[in-house]
C-alpha positions as CSV (number, residue, x, y, z in Angstrom):
1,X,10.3,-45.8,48.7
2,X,7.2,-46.4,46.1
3,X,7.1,-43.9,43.4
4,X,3.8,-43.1,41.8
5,X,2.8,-41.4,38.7
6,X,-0.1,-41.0,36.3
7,X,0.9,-40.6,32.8
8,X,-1.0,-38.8,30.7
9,X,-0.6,-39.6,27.0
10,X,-1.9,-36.8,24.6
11,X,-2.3,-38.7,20.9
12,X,-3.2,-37.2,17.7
13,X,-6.7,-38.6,17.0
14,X,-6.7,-40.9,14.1
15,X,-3.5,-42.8,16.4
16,X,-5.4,-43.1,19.1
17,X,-6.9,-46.8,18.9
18,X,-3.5,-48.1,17.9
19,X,-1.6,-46.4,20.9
20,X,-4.3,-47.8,23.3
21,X,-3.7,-51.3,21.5
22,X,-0.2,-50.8,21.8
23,X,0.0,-50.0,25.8
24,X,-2.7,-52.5,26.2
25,X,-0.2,-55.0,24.5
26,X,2.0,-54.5,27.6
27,X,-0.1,-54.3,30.5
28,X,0.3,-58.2,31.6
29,X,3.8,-57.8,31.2
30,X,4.2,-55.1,33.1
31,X,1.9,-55.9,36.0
32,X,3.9,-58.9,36.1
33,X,7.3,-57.2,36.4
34,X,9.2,-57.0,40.1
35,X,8.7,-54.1,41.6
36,X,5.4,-53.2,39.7
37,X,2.6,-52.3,42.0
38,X,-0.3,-51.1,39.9
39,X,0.0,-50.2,36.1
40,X,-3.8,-49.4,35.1
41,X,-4.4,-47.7,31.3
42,X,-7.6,-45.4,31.0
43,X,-8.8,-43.7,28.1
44,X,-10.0,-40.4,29.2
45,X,-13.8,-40.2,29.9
46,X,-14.7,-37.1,27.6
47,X,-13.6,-39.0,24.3
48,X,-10.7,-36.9,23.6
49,X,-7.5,-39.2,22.4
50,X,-6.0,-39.3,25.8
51,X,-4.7,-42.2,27.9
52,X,-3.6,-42.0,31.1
53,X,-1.9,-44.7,32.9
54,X,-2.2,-44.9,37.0
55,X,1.3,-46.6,38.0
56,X,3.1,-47.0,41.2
57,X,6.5,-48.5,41.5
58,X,7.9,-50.4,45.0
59,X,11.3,-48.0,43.7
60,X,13.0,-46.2,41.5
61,X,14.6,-49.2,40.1
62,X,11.9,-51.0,39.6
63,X,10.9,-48.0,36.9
64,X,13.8,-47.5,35.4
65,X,13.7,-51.4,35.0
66,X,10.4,-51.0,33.6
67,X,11.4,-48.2,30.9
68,X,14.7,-50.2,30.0
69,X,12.2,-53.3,28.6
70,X,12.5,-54.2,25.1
71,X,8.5,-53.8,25.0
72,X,8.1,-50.6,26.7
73,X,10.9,-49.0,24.2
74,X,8.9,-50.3,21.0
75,X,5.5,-48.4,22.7
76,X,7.8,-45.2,23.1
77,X,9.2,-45.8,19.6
78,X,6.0,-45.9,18.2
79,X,4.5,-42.8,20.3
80,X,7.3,-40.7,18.1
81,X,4.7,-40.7,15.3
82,X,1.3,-41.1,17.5
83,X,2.0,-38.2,20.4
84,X,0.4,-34.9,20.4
85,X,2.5,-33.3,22.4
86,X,5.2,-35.1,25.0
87,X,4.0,-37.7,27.2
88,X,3.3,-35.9,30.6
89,X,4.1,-37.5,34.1
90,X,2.9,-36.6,37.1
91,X,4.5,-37.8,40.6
92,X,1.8,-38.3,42.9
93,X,2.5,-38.2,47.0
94,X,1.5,-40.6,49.4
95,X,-2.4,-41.3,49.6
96,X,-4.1,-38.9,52.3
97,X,-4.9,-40.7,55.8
């Protein structure tokens, strides 16, 4: 069963261009990964130092794969010091008809 989230990454604001370097560092790998259906990074629209990242997964092994990747740890590594507040995740249901 695909799982999909969007992330939504609260940074502190003098971070916030090296977080959005930092995820953007990872996006080919990622997309490229098995199991990864979409992984798209946004900054938010209103300026504020806020990504959010739209991601659906073919399963729940395919994102815990994902977050077990030596270059998705060094992002969360380096969010300790960039992060606002926690890294919020929303599951989304299934797209309406």
């Amino acid at each position: 069963m695909a799982l999909t989230y969007l992330a939504r990454i609260s940074l502190k604001s003098g971070d916030f261009d090296a977080a959005q370097s930092a995820v953007a560092a990872i996006v080919t790998q990622t997309q490229a990964e098995e199991g990864c259906e979409r992984f798209d990074p946004h900054p938010a629209a209103d300026g504020s130092p806020t990504l959010y990242i739209y991601e659906r997964w073919h399963d729940r092994a395919a994102f815990d794969f994902h977050h077990a990747q030596p270059y998705t740890r060094a992002v969360f590594k380096q969010y300790e010091d960039w992060l606002a507040e926690p890294v919020h995740m929303t599951e989304l249901g299934d797209g309406l008809a």
